[in-house]
C-alpha positions as CSV (number, residue, x, y, z in Angstrom):
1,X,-14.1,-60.0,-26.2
2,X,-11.8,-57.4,-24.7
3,X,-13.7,-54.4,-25.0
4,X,-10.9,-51.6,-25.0
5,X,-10.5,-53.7,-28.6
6,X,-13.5,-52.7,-29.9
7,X,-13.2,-50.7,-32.8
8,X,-16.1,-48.3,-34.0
9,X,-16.6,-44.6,-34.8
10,X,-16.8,-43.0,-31.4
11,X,-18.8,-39.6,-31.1
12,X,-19.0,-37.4,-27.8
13,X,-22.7,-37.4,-26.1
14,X,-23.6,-39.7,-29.1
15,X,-26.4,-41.6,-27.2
16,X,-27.2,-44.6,-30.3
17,X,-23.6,-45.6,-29.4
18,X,-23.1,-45.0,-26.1
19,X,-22.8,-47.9,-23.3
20,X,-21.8,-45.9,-20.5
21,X,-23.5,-42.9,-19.1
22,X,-21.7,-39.9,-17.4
23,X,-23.7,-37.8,-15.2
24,X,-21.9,-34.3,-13.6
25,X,-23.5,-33.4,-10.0
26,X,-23.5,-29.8,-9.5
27,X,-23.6,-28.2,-6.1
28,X,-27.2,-27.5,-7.0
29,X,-28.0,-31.2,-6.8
30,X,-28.8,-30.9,-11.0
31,X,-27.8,-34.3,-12.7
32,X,-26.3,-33.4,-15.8
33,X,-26.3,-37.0,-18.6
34,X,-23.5,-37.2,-21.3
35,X,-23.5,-40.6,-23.4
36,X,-20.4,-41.9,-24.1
37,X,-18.0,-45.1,-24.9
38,X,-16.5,-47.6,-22.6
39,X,-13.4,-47.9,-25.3
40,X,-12.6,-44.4,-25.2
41,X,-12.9,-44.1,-21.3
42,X,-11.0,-47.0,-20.7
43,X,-7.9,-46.1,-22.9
44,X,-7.9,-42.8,-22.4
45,X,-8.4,-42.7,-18.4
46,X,-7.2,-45.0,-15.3
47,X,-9.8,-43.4,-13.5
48,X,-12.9,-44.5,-15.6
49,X,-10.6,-47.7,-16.8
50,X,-10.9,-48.7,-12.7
51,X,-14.5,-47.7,-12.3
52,X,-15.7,-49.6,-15.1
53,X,-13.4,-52.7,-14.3
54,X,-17.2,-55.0,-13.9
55,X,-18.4,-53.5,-17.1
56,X,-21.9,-53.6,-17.9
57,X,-23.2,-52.2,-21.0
58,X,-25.6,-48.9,-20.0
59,X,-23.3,-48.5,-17.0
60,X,-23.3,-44.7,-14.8
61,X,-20.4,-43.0,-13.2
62,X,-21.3,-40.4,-11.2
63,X,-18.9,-37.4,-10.8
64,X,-19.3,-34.4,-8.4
65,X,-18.5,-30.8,-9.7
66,X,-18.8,-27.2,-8.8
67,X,-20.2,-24.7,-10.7
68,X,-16.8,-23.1,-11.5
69,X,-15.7,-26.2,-13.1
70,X,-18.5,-27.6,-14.5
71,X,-17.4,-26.7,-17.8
72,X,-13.9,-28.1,-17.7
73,X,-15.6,-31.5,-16.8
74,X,-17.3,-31.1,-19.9
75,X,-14.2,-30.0,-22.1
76,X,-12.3,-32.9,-20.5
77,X,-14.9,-35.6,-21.6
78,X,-14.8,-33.8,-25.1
79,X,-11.1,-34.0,-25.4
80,X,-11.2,-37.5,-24.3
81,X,-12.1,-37.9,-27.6
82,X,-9.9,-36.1,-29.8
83,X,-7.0,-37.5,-31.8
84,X,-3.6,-36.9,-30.1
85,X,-2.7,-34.6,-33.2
86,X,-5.4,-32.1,-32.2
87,X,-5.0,-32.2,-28.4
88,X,-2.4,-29.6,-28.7
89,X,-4.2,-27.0,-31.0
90,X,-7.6,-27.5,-29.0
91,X,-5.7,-25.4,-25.9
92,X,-6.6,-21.8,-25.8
93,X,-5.5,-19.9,-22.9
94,X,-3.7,-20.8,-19.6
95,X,-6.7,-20.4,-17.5
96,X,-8.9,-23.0,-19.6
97,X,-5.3,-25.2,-19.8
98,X,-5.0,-25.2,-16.0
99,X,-8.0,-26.1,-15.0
100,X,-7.9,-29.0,-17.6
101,X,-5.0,-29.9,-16.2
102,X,-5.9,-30.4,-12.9
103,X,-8.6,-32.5,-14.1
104,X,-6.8,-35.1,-16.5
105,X,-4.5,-35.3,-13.3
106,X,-7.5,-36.1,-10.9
107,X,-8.6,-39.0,-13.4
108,X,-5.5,-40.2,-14.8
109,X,-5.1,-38.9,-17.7
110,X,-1.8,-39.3,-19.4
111,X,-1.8,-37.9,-22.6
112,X,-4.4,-34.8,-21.7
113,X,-1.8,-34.2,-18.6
114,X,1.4,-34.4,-21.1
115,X,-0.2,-31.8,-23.7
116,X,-1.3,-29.7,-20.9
117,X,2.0,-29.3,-19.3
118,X,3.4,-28.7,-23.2
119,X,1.0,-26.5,-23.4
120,X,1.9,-24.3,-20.3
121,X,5.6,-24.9,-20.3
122,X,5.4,-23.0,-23.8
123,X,3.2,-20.2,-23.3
124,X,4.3,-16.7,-22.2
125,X,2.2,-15.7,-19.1
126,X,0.7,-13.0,-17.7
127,X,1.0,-11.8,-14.1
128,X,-2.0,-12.8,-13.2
129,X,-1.5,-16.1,-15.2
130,X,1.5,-16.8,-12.9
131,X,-0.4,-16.6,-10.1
132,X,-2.9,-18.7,-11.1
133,X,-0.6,-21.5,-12.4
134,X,1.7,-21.3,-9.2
135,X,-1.1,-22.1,-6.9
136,X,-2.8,-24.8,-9.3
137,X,0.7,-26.6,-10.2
138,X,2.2,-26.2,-6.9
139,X,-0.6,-28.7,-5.9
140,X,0.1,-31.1,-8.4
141,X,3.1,-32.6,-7.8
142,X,6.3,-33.9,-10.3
143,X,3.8,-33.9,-13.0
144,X,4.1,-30.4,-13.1
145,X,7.6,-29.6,-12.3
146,X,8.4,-28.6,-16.2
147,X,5.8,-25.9,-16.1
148,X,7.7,-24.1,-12.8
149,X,11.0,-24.5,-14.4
150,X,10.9,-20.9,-15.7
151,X,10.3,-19.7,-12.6
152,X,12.7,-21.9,-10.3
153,X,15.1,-19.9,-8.3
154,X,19.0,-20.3,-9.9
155,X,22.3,-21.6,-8.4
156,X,24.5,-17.9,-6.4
157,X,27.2,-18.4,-9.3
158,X,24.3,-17.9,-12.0
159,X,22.5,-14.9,-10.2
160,X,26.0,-13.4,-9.4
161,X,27.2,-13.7,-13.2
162,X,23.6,-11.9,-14.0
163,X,24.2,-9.2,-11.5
164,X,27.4,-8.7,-12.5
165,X,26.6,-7.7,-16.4
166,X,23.7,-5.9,-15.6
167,X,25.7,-3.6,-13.3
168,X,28.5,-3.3,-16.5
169,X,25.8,-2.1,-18.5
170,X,23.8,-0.2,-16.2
171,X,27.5,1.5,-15.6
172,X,28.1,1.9,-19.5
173,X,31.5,0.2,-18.2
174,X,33.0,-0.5,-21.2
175,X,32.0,2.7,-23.1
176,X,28.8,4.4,-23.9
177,X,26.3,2.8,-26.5
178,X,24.4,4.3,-28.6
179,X,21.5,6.3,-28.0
180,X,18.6,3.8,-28.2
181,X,20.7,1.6,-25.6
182,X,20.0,4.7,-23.3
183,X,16.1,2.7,-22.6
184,X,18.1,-0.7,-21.9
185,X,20.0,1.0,-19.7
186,X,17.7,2.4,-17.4
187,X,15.8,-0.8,-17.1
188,X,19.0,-2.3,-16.1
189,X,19.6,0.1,-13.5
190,X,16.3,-0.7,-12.6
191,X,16.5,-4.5,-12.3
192,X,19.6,-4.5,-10.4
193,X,17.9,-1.8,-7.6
194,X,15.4,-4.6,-7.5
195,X,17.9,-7.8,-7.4
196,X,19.8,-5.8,-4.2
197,X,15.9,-6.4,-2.9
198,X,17.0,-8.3,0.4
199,X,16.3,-11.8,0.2
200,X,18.2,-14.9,1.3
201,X,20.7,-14.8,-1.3
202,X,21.0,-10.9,-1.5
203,X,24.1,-11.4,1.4
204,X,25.8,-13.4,-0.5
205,X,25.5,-11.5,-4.0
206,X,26.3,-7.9,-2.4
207,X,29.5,-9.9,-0.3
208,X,31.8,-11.0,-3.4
209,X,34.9,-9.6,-4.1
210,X,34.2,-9.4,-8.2
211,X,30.6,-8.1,-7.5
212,X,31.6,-5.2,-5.3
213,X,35.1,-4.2,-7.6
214,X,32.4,-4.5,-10.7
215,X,30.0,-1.5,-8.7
216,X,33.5,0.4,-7.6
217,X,34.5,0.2,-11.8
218,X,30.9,1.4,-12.6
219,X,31.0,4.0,-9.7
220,X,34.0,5.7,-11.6
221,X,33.2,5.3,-15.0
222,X,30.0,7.2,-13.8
223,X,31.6,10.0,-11.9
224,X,34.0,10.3,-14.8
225,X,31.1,11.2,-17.5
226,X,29.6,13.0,-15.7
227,X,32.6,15.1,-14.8
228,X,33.7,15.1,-18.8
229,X,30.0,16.1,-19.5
230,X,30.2,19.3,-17.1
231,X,33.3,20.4,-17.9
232,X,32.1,20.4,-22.0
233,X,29.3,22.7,-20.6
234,X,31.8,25.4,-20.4
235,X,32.8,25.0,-23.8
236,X,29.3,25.0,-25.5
237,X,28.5,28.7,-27.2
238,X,24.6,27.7,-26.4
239,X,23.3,26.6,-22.8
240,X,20.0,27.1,-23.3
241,X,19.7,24.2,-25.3
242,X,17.3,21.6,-24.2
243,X,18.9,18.5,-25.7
244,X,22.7,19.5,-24.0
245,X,20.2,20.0,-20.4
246,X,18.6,16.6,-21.3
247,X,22.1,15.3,-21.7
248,X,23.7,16.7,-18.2
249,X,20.6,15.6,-16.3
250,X,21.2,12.1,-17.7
251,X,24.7,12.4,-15.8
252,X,22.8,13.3,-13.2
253,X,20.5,10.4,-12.8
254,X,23.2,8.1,-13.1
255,X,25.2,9.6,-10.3
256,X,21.6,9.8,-8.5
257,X,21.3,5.9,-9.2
258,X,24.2,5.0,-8.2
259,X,24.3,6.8,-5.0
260,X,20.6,5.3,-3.8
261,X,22.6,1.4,-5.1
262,X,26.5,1.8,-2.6
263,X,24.5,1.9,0.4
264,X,22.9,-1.5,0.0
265,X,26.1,-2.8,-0.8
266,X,28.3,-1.3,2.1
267,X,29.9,0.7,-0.6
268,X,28.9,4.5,0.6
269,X,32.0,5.6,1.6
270,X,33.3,5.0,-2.0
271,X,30.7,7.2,-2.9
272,X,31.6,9.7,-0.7
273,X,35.0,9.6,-1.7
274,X,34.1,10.4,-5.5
275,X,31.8,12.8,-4.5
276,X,34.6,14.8,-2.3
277,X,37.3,14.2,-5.0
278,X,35.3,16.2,-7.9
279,X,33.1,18.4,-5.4
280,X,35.8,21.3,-6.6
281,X,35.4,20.7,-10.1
282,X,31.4,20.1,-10.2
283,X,31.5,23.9,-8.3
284,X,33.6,25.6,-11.4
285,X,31.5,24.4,-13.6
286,X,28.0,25.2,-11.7
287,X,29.2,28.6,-10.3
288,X,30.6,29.5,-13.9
289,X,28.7,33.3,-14.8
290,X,27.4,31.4,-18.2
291,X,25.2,29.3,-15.8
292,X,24.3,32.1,-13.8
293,X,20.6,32.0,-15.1
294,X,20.6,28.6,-16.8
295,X,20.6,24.8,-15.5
296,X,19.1,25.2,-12.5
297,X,17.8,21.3,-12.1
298,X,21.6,20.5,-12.6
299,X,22.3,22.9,-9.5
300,X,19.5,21.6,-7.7
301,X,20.3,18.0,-8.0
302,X,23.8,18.4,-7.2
303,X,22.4,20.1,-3.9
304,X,20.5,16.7,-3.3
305,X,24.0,14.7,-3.9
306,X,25.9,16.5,-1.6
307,X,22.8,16.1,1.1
308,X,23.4,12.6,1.0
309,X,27.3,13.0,0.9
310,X,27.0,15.0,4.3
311,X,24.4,13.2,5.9
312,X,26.4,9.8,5.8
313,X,29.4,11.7,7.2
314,X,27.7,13.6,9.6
315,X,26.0,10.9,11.5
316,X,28.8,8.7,11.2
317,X,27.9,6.3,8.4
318,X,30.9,7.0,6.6
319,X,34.2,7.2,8.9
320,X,36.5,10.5,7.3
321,X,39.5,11.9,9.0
322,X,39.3,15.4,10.3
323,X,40.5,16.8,7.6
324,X,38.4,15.5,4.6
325,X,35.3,16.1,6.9
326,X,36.6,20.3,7.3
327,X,36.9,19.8,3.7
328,X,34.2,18.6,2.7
329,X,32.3,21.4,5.0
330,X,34.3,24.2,3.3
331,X,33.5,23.1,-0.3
332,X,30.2,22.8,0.2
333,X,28.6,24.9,2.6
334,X,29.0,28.6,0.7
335,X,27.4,26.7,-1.5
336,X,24.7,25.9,-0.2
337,X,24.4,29.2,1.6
338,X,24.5,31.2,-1.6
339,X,22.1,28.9,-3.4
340,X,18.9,28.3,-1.2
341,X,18.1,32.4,-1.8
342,X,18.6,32.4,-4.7
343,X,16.2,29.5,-5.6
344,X,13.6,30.7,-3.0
345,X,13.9,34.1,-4.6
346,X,13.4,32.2,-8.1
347,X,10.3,30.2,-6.7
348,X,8.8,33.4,-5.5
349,X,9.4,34.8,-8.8
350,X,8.0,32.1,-11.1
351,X,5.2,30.3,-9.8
352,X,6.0,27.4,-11.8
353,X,9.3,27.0,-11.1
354,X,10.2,23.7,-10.5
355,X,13.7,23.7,-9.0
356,X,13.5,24.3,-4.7
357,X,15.4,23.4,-2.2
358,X,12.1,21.7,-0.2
359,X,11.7,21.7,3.6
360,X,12.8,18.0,4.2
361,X,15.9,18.7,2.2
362,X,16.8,21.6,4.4
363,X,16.1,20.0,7.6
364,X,18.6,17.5,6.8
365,X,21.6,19.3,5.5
366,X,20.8,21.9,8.0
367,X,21.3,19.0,10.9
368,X,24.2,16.8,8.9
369,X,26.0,20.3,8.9
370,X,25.5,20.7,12.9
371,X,26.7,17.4,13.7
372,X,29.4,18.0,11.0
373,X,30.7,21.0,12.8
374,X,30.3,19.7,16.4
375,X,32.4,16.5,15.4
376,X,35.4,18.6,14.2
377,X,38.9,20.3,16.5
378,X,37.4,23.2,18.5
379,X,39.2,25.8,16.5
380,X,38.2,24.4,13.2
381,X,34.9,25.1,14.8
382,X,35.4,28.6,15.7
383,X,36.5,29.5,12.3
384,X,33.4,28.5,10.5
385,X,31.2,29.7,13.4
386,X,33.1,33.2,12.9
387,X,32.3,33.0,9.1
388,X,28.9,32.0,10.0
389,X,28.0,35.2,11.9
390,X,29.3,37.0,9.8
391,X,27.6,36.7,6.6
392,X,24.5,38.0,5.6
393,X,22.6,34.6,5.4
394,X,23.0,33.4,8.5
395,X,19.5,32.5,8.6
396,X,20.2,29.1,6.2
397,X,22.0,27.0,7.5
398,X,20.8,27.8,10.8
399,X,24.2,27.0,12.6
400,X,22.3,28.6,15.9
401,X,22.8,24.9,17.7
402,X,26.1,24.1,16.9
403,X,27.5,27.7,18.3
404,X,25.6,27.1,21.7
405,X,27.2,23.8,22.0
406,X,30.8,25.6,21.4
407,X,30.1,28.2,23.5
408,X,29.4,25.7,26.7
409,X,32.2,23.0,25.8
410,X,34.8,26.0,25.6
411,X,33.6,27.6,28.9
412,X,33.8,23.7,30.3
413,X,37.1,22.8,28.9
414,X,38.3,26.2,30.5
415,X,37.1,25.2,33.6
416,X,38.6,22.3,33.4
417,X,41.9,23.4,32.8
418,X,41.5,26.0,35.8
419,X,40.3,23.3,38.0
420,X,43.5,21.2,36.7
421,X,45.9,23.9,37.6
422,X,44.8,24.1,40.9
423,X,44.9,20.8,41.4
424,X,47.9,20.7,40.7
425,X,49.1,23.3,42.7
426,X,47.4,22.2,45.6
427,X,49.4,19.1,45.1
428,X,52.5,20.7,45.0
429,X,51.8,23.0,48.3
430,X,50.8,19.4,50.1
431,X,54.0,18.0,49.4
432,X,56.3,20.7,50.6
């Protein structure tokens, strides 16, 4: 008689049944004896159907283990045994499931392997988890190609569609929500800083046409609120509220956001742009006398914009004519000048004070102003040079470099007109 027909009440490690023995061989050498039932094994596993193909009754197969897995060897025999019904429910955490797993693969067994990969397909992971699973499963073949499928990279038209509504609500294109969207938001500003993450399909992403005139609608929907939102400053009886400062410096982090995002899209002259196109406006507002003792991270920040602004046009990341970069310089630098005392003096003041202009900062506008200056007409040079000396903080920005380098290119370009006039009339006396 066939005896994968033989029907009788089957218990794990039951040894006044059993007819075939199972012992587990450690690394320590330590034979380990479970009793079980040639039916089950042979139904339930190619693996032990081939080894016990010559069945004799009271048969041993021999399996090597580690220590680490030693108990999964165990669970697997005990689950050998289980109705299918229960296989599911008997799963309790991805670890335990993916070593299992990778057993019922090793010894052929279907049904263990199909609830296994139910099991983890379903699941919600860990980070840890993932990283356990991806370097088990990657091992494992088609099997376990449903369990990756959560993780599988997607098609550019998928991952463009993605980026392209995160950026529309990052942006608030399409209006403002309401205020518990304002967490949402953030984390989509964060997810697309960390999709522009360069990576083979980044290129193509930050290249479309509807990607980049989605980020130029969400660059002016930004600069627009935040321009509404200073301008309603002037209206508000109160500024020492903290909820309209917490409103403004939400402005500001958007405008901060999307200033750190154009550059890795190519898009920083757009920015710049914006910036020059409502630099006049954000200074009414911040130089207003009802601010003159109030809003100081708003001032601050706006500082830190404009660093950026003058950097990229200063060292030539951002191509302006000559006059949007004289401009630019104009709008910005009494500024800057005016301010940078006034928040040292502040700091000095308050020892908690947490609005400065730090040293990095004024390293860099101080140097994006110099090569600013020595990339404009001579004369436009001379004029801010002139104002330079003569106002009484002519310590910041230290313009010190830029009037040496005026000083020996007009000496040069005289004598090089001279030295072309007498050229010339040399040239003349020769040919009478």
């Amino acid at each position: 008689m066939d005896i994968t027909e033989v029907a009788k009440p089957c218990k794990f490690d039951d040894r006044t049944t059993s007819d075939v023995i199972i012992r587990l061989r450690n690394c320590e050498g330590r034979p380990d004896k479970f009793y079980t039932h040639s039916n089950i094994l042979i139904n339930k596993s190619k693996f032990f159907a081939d080894q016990l193909t010559c069945f004799e009754s009271g048969a041993c197969i021999e399996i090597h283990c580690s220590n680490s897995n030693y108990d999964y060897h165990v669970n697997l025999l005990r689950l050998l045994y289980l109705p299918s019904d229960l296989l599911l429910e008997s799963l309790v955490s991805v670890k335990s499931a993916v070593e299992i797993l990778q057993l019922a693969v090793q010894f052929d067994c279907e049904e263990i392997t199909k609830v296994c990969v139910q099991y983890l397909e379903a699941i919600p992971w860990e980070d840890k988890e993932e990283e356990i699973i991806l370097k088990a499963v990657s091992k494992l073949g088609q099997v376990a190609m449903p369990i990756l499928a959560r993780i599988q990279p997607v098609d550019l038209r998928a991952t463009k569609n993605v980026f392209v509504s995160a950026v529309r609500f990052a942006t608030s294109i399409g209006g403002p929500g309401p205020p518990f969207v304002d967490d949402l938001k953030t984390s989509a500003q964060e997810q697309v800083e960390y999709m522009l993450t360069k990576d083979a399909e980044t290129p193509l992403v930050i290249a479309d046409d509807e990607v980049k005139s989605v980020m130029k609608m969400g660059l002016s929907q930004i600069c627009s609120s935040f321009e509404k939102g200073l301008s309603s400053l002037l209206l508000e009886p109160d500024l020492t509220s903290g909820t309209l400062e917490d409103k403004i410096m939400h402005g500001v982090s958007d405008v901060e956001w999307i200033s750190n995002i154009l550059p890795k899209m190519d898009l920083m002259k757009d920015f710049v742009s914006s910036w020059a196109e409502i630099s006049s406006k954000i200074l009414v507002v911040v130089e207003d006398k009802k601010l003159d003792s109030s809003m100081w991270g708003l001032k601050t920040k706006v500082i830190e914009m404009t660093a950026k602004v003058l950097e990229a046009v200063g060292y030539g990341s951002v191509i302006l004519p000559s006059p949007c970069r004289l401009r630019l310089l104009k709008t910005w630098l009494p500024y800057i000048r005016k301010m940078k005392p006034l928040l040292d003096s502040k700091c000095r003041k308050e020892t908690d004070f947490p609005y400065k202009m730090d040293e990095e900062l004024c390293e860099n506008i101080e140097a994006a102003i110099v090569q600013l200056i020595l990339a404009l007409p001579s004369n436009h040079q001379a004029d801010i040079l002139a104002d330079w000396l003569k106002t009484e903080q002519v310590k910041y920005p230290d313009l010190s470099e830029a009037f040496e380098v005026w000083c020996y290119r007009t000496k040069s370009a005289k004598r090089r007109l001279l030295e072309g006039s007498l050229d010339r009339v040399g040239n003349t006396t020769l040919s009478l």
